[in-house]
N, C-alpha and C positions, 0 to 999 in steps of 0.2 A: 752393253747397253742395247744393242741390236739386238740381241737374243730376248731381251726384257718385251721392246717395244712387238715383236713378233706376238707373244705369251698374252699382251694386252689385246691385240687387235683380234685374235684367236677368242677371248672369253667374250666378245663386243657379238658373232657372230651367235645365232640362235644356235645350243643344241642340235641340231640335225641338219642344218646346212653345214657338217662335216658327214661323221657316220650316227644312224641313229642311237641313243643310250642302250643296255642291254637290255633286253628282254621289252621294248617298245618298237609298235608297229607306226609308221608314218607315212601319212599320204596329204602331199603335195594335190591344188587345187585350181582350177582355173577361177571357181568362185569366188566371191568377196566373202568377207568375213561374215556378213547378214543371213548371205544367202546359204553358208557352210552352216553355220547354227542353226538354220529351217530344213536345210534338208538332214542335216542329223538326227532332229528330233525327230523328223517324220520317219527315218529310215531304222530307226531306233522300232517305234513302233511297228513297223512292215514286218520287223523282224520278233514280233513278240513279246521283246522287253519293254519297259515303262520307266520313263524318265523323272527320276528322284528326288536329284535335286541341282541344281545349277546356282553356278556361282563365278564370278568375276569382276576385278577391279577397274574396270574401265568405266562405265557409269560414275561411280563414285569417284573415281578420282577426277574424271570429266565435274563435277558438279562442286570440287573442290577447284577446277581450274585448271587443272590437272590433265597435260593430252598425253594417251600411253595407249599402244597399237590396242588394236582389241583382244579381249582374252576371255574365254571362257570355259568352265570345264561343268560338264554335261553328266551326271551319274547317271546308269542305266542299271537295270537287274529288275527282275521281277520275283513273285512269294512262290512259285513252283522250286525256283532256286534257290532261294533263303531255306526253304524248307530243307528240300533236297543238301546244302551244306552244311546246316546246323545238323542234321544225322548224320552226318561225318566230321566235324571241328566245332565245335560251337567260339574256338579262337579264331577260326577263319572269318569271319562272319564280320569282324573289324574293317573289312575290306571289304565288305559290300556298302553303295554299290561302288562298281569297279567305273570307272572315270574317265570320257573322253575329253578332249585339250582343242579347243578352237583356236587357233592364233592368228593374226592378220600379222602379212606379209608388206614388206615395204611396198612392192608394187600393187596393193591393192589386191592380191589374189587371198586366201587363206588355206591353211595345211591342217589338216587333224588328225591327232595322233592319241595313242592310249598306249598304257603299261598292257603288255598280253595277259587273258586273265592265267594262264598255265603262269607266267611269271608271277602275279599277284599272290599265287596261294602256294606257289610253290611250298614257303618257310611253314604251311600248313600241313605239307605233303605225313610227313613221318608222325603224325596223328589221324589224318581225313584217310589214309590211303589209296589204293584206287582209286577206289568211289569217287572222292576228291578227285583227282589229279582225270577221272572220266567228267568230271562235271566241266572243269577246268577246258578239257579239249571241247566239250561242244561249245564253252560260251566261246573259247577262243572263232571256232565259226563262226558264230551270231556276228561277235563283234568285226570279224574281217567283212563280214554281208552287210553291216550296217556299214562299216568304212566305204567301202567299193560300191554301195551304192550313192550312198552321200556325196561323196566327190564325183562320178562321172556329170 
């Protein structure tokens, strides 16, 4: 029964308040949740890419009644790289764009975290090839530049 009750209290914590999932980058924030999704977006931009499309249930659940921490996930990618993937996978291309994760944190801070795009397109790799898996390592920079700026 102790072993059970451990296994519960274990699934209650977020994802990455153990170790992060594979192949996702996370970074912890002193910002609130508001101010994590304004400086994303903007850093999003600083760094070239153009944000896509956003989406989270916190609104809507709020307007049903509903209170659930904030959540939002942020798609970022721009047409040089649509471009640039579709001449190496046009299967890849399912994953664009690639998806940052705003969460708010009990205390009021927020963490944002993304799949690395090298992870995302991996499963694309043995068709995109290099090419692929080059395009892959510079968004992986972009997206560590938007991270590390957004959070400081």
């Amino acid at each position: 029964m102790k072993a059970l009750a451990t296994v519960f209290s274990l699934l209650a914590l977020p994802a990455w308040a153990q170790e992060p999932l594979a192949g996702w980058a996370v970074y912890p924030s002193v910002k609130s949740y508001d101010e994590l999704i304004d400086a994303t977006k903007a850093a999003v931009k600083e760094n070239g890419l153009i944000v896509v499309t956003q989406a989270g249930p916190t609104k809507a659940a709020a307007a049903r009644g509903i209170t659930i921490p904030g959540n939002r996930v942020i798609g970022a990618f721009n047409n040089d790289y649509a471009v640039r993937v579709l001449e190496t996978s046009t299967n890849a291309m399912i994953e664009a764009p690639i998806r940052f994760y705003v969460t708010e944190n009990d205390n009021g801070t927020a963490t944002l975290s993304y799949k690395t795009p090298s992870f995302v397109f991996a499963p694309y790799v043995f068709e995109g090839g290099e090419a692929l898996k080059e395009i892959a390592a510079e968004l992986d920079n972009k997206f560590q530049a938007v991270a590390e700026s957004a959070v400081k």
